[in-house]
Structure formats: structure tokens, C-alpha cells
DOVEXLUM-759849 format. One line per 2 residues: number of its first residue (from 1); their letters; for each residue x, y, z of N, C-alpha, C. Coordinates in steps of 0.001 Angstrom, whole numbers, plus 500000, padded with zeros to 6 digits. Each point is the difference from the previous one (the first is absolute). Layout:
# residues N
NUM> A> X Y Z X Y Z X Y Z  ...
END
This chain:
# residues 276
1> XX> 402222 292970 829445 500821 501030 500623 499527 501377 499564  500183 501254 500834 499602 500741 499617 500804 501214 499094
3> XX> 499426 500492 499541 500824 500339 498941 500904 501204 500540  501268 499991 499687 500639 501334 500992 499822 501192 499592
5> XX> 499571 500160 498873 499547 501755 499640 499138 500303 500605  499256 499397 501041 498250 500132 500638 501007 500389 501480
7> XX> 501030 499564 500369 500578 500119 501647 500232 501555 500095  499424 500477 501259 500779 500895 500198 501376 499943 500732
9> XX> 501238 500239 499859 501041 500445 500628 500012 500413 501517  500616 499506 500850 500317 500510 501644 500732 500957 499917
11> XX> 499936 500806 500676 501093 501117 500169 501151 499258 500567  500943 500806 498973 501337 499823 500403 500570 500125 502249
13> XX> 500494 498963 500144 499941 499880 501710 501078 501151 499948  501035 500811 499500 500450 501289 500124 499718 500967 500223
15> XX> 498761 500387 499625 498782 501057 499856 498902 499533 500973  500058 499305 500928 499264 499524 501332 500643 500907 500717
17> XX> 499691 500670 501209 500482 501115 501133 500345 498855 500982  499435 498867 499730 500543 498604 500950 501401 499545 499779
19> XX> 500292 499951 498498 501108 499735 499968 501753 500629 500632  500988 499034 501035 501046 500639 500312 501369 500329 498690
21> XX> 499612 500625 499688 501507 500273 498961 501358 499637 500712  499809 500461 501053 501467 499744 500077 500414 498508 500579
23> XX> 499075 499468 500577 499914 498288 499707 500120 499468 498769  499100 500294 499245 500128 499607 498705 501685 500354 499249
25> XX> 500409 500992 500297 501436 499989 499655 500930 499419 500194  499902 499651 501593 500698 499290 500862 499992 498454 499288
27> XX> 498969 499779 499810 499673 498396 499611 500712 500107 498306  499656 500865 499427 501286 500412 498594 501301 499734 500075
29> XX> 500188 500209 501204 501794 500105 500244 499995 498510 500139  499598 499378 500404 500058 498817 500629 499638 499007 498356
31> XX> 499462 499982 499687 499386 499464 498409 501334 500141 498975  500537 501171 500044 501321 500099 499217 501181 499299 500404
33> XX> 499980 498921 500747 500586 498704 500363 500242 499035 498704  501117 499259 499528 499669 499050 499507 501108 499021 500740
35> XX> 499851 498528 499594 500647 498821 500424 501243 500479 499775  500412 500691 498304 501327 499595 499660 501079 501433 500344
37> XX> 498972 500582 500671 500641 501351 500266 501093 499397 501199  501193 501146 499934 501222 499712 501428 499767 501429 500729
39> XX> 498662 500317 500044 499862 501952 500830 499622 500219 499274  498939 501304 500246 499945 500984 499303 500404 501263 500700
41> XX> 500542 501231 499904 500317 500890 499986 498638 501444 499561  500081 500836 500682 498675 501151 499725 499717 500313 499189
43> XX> 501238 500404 498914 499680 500185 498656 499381 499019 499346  500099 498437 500634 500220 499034 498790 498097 499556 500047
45> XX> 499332 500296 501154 499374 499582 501080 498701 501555 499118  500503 501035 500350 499144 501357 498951 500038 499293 498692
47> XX> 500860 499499 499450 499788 499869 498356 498813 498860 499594  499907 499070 501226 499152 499318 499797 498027 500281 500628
49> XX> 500373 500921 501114 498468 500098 500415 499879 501883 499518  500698 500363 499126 500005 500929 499462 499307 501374 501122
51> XX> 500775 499473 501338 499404 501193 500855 500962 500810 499830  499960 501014 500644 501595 501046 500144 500819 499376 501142
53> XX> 501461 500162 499374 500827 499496 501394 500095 500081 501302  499478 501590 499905 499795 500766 501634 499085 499099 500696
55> XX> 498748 499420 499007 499070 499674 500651 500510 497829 500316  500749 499779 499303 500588 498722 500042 501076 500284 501564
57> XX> 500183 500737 499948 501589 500190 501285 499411 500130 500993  498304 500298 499975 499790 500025 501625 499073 498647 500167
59> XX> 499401 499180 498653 499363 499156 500601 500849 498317 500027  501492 500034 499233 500758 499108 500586 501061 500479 500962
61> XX> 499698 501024 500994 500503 500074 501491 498703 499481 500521  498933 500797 499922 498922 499369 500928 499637 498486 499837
63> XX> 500331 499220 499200 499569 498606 499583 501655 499118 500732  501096 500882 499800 500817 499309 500799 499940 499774 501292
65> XX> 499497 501357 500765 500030 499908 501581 498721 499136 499991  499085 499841 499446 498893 499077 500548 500623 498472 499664
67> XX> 501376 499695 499165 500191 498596 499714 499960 499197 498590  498886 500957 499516 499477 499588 498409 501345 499683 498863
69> XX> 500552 501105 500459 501321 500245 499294 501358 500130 500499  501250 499365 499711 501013 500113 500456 501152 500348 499153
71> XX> 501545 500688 500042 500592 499493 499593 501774 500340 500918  499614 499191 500337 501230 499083 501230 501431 500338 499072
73> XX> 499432 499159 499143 501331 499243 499300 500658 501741 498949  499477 499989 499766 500166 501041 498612 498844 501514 500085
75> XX> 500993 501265 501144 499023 500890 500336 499188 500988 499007  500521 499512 498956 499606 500675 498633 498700 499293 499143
77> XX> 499682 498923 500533 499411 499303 499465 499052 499610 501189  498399 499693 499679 499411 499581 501079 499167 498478 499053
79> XX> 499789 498967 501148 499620 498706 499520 498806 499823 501446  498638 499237 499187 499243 499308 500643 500301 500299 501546
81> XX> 499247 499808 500769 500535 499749 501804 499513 498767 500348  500022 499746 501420 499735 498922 500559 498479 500106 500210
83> XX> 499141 501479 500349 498594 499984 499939 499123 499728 499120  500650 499521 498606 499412 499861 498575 499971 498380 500217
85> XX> 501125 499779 500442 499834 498323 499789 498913 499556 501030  499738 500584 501697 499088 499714 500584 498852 500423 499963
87> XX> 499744 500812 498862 498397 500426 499528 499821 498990 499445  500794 499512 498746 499884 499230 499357 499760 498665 500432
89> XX> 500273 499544 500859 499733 498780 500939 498675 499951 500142  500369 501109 501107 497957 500505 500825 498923 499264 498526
91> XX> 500338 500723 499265 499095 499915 498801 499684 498439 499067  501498 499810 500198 499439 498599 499434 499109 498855 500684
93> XX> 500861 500244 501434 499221 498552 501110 499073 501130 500095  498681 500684 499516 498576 500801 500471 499258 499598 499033
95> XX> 500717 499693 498876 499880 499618 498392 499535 498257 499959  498584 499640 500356 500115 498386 500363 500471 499183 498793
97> XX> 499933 500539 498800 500037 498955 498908 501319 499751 499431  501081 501276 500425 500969 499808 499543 501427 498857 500616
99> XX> 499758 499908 500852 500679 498729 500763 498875 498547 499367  498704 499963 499723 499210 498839 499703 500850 499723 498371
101> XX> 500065 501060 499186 500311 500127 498507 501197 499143 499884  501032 500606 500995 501071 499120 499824 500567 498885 499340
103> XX> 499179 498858 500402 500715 498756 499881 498982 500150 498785  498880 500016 499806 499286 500044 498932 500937 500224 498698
105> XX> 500544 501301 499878 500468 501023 499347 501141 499511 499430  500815 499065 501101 501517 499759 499973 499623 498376 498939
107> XX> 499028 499292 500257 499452 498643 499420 499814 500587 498194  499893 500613 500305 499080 500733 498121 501430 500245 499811
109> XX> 500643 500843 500534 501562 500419 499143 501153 498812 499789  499769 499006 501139 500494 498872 499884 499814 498907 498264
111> XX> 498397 499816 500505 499296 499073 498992 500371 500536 498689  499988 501227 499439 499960 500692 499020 501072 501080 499512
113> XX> 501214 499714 501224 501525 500819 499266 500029 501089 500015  498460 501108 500391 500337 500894 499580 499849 500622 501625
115> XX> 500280 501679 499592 500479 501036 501495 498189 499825 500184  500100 500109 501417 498106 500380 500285 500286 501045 500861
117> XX> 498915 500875 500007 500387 501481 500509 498498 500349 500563  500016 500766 501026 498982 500412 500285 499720 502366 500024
119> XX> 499092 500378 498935 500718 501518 500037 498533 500631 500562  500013 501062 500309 499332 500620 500384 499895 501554 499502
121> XX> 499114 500473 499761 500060 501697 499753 500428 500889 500630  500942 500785 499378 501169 500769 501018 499727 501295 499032
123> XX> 499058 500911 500120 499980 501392 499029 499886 499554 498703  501191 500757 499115 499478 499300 498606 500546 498874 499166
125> XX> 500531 499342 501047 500707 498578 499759 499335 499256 500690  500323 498189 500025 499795 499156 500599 501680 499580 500827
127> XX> 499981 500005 501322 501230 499578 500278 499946 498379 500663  501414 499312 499492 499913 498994 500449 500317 499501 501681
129> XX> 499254 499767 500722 500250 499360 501316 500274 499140 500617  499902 498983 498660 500514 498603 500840 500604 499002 498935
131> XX> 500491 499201 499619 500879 499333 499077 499764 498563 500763  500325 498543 498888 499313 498994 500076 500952 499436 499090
133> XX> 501751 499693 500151 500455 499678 498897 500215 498320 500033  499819 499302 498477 499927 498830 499845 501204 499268 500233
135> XX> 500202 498938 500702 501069 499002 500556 500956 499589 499142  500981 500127 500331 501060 499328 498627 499935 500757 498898
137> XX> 499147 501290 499642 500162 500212 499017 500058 501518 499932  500529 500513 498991 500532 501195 499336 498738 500822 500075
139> XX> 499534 501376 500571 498509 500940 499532 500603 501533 500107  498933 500373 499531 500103 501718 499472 500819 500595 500998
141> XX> 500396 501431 500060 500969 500275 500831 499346 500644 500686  497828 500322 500022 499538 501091 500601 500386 499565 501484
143> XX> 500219 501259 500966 499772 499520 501430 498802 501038 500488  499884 499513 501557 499673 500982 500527 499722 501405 500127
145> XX> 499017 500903 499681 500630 501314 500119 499983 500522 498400  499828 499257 499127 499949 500286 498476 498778 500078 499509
147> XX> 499543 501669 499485 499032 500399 499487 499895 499774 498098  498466 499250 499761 499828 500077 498740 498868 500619 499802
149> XX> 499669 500350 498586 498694 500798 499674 499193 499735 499649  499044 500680 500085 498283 499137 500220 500177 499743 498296
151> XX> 500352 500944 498760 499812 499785 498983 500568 499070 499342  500203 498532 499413 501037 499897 499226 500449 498728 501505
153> XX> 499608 499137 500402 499850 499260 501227 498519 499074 500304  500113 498609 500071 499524 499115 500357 499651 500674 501173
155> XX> 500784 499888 500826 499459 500893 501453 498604 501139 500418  500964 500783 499284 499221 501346 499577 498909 500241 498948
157> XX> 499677 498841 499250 498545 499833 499228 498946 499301 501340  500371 498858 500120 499443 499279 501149 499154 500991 501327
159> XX> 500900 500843 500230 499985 500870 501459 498657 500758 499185  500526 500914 498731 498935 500974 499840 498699 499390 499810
161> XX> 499956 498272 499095 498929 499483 500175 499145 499913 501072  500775 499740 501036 499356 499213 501628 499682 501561 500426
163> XX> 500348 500853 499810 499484 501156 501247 498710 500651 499665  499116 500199 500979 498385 500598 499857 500164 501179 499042
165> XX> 499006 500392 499530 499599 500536 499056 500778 502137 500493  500047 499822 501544 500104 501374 500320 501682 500140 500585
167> XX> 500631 498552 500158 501274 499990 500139 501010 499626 498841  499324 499525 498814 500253 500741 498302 500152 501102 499745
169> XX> 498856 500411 500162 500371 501594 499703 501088 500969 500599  499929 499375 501445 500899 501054 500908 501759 499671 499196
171> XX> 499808 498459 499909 501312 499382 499713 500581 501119 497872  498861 500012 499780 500425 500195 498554 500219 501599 499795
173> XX> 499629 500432 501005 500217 501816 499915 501370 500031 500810  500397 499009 500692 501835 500106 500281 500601 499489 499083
175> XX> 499688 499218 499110 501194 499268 498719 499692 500275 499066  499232 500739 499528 499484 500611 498812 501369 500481 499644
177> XX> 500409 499599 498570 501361 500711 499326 500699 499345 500005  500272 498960 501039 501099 499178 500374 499994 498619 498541
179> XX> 501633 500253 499837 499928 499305 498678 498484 499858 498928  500144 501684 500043 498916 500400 498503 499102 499120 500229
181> XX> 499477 499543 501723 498519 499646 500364 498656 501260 499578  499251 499729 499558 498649 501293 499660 499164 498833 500968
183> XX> 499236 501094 500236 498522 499462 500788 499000 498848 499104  499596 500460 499054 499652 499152 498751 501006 498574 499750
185> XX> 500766 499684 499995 501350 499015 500132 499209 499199 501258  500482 500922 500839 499639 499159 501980 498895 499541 499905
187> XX> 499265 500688 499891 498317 499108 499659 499944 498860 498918  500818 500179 499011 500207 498775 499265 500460 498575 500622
189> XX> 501261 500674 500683 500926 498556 500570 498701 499531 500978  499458 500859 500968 499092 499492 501035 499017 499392 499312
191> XX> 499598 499695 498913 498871 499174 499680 500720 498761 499342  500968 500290 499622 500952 498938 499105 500246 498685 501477
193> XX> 500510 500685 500850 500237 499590 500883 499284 499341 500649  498684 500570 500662 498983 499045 500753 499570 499159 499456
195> XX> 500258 499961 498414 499184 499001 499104 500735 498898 500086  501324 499896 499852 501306 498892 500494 499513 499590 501329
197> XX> 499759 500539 501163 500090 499733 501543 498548 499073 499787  498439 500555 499102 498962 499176 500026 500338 498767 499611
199> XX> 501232 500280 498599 499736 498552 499201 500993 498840 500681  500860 500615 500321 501012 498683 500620 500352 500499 501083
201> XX> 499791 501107 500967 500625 500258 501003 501550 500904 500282  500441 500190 499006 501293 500845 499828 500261 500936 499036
203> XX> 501036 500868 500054 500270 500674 498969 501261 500010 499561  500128 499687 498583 500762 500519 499535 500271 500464 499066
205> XX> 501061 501491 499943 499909 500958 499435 501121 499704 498840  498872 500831 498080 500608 499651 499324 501579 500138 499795
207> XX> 501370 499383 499673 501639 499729 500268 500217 501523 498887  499362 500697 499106 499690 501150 499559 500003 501296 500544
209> XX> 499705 499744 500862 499391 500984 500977 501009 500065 501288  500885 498871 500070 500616 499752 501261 500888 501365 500468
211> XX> 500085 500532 501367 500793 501277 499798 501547 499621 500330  500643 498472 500208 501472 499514 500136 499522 498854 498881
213> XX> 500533 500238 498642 499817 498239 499213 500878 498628 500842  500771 500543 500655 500591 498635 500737 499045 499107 500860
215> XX> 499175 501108 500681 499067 499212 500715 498860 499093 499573  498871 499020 500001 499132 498860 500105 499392 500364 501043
217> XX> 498514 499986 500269 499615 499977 501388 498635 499717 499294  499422 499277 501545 498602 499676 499609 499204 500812 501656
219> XX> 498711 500676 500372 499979 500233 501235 498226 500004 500254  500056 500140 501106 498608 499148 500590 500042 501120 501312
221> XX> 498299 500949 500240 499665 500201 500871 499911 499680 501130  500169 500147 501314 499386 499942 501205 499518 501020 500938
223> XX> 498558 499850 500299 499726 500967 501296 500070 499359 501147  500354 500941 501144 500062 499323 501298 499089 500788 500832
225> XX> 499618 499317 500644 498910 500523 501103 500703 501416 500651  501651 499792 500186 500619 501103 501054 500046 501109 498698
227> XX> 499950 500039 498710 500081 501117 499471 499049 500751 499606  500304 500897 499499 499154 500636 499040 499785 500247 498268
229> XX> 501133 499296 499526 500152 499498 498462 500655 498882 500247  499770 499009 498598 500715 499183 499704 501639 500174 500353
231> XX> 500673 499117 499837 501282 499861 500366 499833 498834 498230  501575 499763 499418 499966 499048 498503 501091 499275 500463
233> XX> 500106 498724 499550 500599 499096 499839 500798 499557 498842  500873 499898 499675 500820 499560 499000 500899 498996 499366
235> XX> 500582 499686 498960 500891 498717 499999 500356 500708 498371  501332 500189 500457 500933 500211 498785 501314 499404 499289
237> XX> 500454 500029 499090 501213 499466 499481 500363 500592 499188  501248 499765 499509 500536 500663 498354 499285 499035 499307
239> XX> 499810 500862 498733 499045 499494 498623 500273 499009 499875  501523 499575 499873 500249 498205 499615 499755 499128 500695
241> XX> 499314 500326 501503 499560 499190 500968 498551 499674 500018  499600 501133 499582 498468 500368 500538 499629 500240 498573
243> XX> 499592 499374 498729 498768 500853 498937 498512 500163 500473  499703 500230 499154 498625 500565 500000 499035 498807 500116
245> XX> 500625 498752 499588 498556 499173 499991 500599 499328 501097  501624 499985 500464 499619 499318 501233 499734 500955 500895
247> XX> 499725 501226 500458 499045 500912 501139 498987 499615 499669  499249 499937 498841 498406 499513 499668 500081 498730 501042
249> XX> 500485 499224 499427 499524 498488 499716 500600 499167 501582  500688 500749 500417 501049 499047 501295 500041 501103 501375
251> XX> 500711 500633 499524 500182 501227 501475 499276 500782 500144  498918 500232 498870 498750 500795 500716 499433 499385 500935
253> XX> 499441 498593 499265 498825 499396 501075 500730 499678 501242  501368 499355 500077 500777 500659 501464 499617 500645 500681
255> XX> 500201 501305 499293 499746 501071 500919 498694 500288 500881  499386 499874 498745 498289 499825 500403 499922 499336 501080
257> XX> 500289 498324 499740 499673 499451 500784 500644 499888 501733  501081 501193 499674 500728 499839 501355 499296 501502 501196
259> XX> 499530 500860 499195 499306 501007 500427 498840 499429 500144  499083 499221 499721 498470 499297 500130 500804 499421 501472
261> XX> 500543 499600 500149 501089 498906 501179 499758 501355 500975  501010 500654 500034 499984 500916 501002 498245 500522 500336
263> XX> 499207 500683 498949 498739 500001 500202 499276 499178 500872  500010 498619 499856 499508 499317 500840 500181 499695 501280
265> XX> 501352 500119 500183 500611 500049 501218 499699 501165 500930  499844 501033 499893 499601 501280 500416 498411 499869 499811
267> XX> 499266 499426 499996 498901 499795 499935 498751 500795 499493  500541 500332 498633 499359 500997 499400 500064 499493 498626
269> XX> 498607 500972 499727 499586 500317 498309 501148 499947 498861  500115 499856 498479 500483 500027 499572 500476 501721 499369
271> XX> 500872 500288 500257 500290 501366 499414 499522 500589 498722  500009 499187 499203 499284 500093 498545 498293 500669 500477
273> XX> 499879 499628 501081 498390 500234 500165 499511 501407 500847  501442 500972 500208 499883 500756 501335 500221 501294 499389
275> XX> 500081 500222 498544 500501 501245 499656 498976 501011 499920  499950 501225 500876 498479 500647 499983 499947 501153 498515
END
């Protein structure tokens, strides 16, 4: 691998004359969503994408009349719209692997008790998109819609491992700081990391380091032909469910082996082999 003090840095996509700011804001407003929220409100909505309110009050009117955003019920408060859920559709059935993952996904959380999750890179989190909970039995309370951090995350070691050498960098000049991440650190986990994915195929990140101690997780790369980075795979539990040697020893190679599954099925290379 090459060594990251030798990379040069991309310019920040802010400082591109390409870039739309006020899209990019727009898509802010929309990100300051969570599952367990009942509304957010302008103020509540500024405190989180830290724009000014003025500038929050005109882009959840304009996001309401297009649909994005509603709030019917409670005019003080605006929630998700009905155009979020049918983007969200569009996207998944365009998405070939994620309807294939499924039953895959749902078999591993079954066999092995624990939540299986599929997250993806959302800015300077990983957010979760899809949930895989095990039959008959009790799992974590993450849902849908719940962002964790690249630092201090099975997930988020895995991801920074799997991404090319120039979508590292881009990724580590947005989370730089985040839970007292340094650049020197990130380059650490990323070698710590690929070295786990060479030797057995997964990662997992030391229970030390964890950024929720309740959580267990073990997680496993995938690239897909329709993207442009990896997408990670996961399988978690509370500690008394899940230790450390059984993610080694039992629900890693699961995992592994249920992502090699999907791999094959999609008729492609092994991900381990695609990272530029």
C-alpha cells in the first residue's frame, strides 16, 4: 500500500465552482432527519446543519412544496414527505444487489442471532439502510436511518480499509477530529484493517476502541458494480451475545462467507481484490 504521506489531497468539492451550495444545503436539511425524531422544527433543524435559520425557513418551504418534506399533522414541525420515500424506492430496485442481499443477509442474522445491517457512507458517518433482524430473537435497537462513526466502529474501520487510496483521503479530510480521529490514527486503523480483511476476510474493531461499549459487531466489505465505493456489511449483538472470539471464530466467517455468496451471485470478483 502506498504510503499516505506520499498522496496528494483533492480539493475540497466546496471550493470546485462546480459545486451547488445550495443543493448541498438542501440535502443538509434533509440528513438532519433521524428515525427517533417526532419533527423537527427550524430552530431544531439550524442547530443541527448549523446553517442560519433564515436560510433553513426557505429551504424547508421549498423542500415542502416539492414533497420532500411535510408537516400535515403538526404545522410547527416538518417530517420526511412522501417524495423521500419514492426516491428511496427508485434507488433501491436501480440498486441490483440489494434485493439479491436479502435473503442472504436475513439467513446470516438468522443462523447467528445477531442484527445484520447493511451501511453505506453518508458524509462523515456511515448510515444504516437496511436491517436484517434475527427470528425469535431479541437484537440491538439500531434501525434504519442511524448514523455511526467511521472511528471507533467495525463498520467504519472496514469502509476506510476498502476505499481506494484517493477516496481515503477525500474520506479522512471530512472526519478528521471526529472522536479525537488524527490523520496519523486513520492511516493506522486503514492498515490494521486491510490486514484483518487479507487474513480472514473481516474486521473487527478492537471492544477498546468501540464508540457505544454496548455494541459487538463484526463487518465485511462489498463493492458493487452499480457503485462507486464499497458499501459494509455487518452482524452485531450486545457483548454477552457476541465476544470477541465468537466474531473471530463463528460470525465472522458467516459473514464472509455470506458476502463471498452474494459475490458470486452477481457474478463478480471478490471485493477484497478491487480496492484501487
Amino acid at each position: 500500500m502506498q504510503d499516505i504521506s506520499e498522496i496528494q489531497s483533492p480539493p475540497e468539492p466546496e471550493t470546485d465552482r462546480r459545486f451547488a451550495t445550495t443543493l448541498a444545503r438542501g440535502l443538509a436539511v434533509l440528513r438532519a432527519f433521524r428515525p427517533s425524531d417526532d419533527g423537527l422544527g427550524n430552530a431544531e433543524i439550524s442547530q443541527r446543519t448549523g446553517l442560519p435559520k433564515s436560510t433553513v425557513s426557505r429551504l424547508t418551504f421549498t423542500l415542502q412544496a416539492l414533497g420532500y418534506l411535510n408537516h400535515a399533522q403538526r404545522h410547527d414541525r416538518y417530517r420526511p414527505g412522501p417524495a423521500l420515500l419514492a426516491l428511496g424506492n427508485v434507488a433501491s430496485s436501480s440498486i441490483s444487489f440489494v434485493e439479491l442481499a436479502g435473503p442472504i443477509m436475513q439467513r446470516a442474522a438468522d443462523e447467528t442471532g445477531t442484527l445484520s445491517l447493511l451501511l453505506v457512507r453518508d458524509d462523515r458517518k456511515l448510515l444504516i439502510v437496511k436491517t436484517w433482524r434475527p427470528r425469535d430473537v431479541s437484537s440491538l435497537w439500531l434501525e434504519v436511518g442511524h448514523r455511526v462513526p467511521f472511528h471507533g466502529s467495525s463498520s467504519g474501520h472496514a469502509l476506510l480499509a476498502s476505499l481506494s487510496e484517493t477516496a481515503f483521503e477525500g474520506a479522512v479530510d471530512r472526519i478528521a477530529g471526529d472522536r479525537g480521529l488524527t490523520r496519523e490514527r486513520a492511516g493506522e486503523i486503514r492498515l490494521e484493517a486491510w490486514g484483518q480483511l487479507l487474513a480472514q476476510g473481516f474486521v473487527i474493531t478492537d471492544p477498546a476502541e468501540y464508540f457505544a461499549p454496548s455494541i459487538h459487531a463484526v463487518a465485511r466489505p462489498f463493492q458493487s458494480r452499480d457503485l462507486s465505493e464499497p458499501v459494509i456489511f455487518t452482524c452485531g449483538a450486545m457483548p454477552k451475545d457476541l465476544s470477541v472470539e465468537r466474531m473471530r471464530d463463528d460470525v465472522g466467517p458467516r459473514l464472509n462467507a455470506a458476502v463471498q455468496e452474494l459475490e458470486r451471485i452477481m457474478g463478480q470478483r471478490s471485493t477484497l481484490t478491487m480496492r484501487g
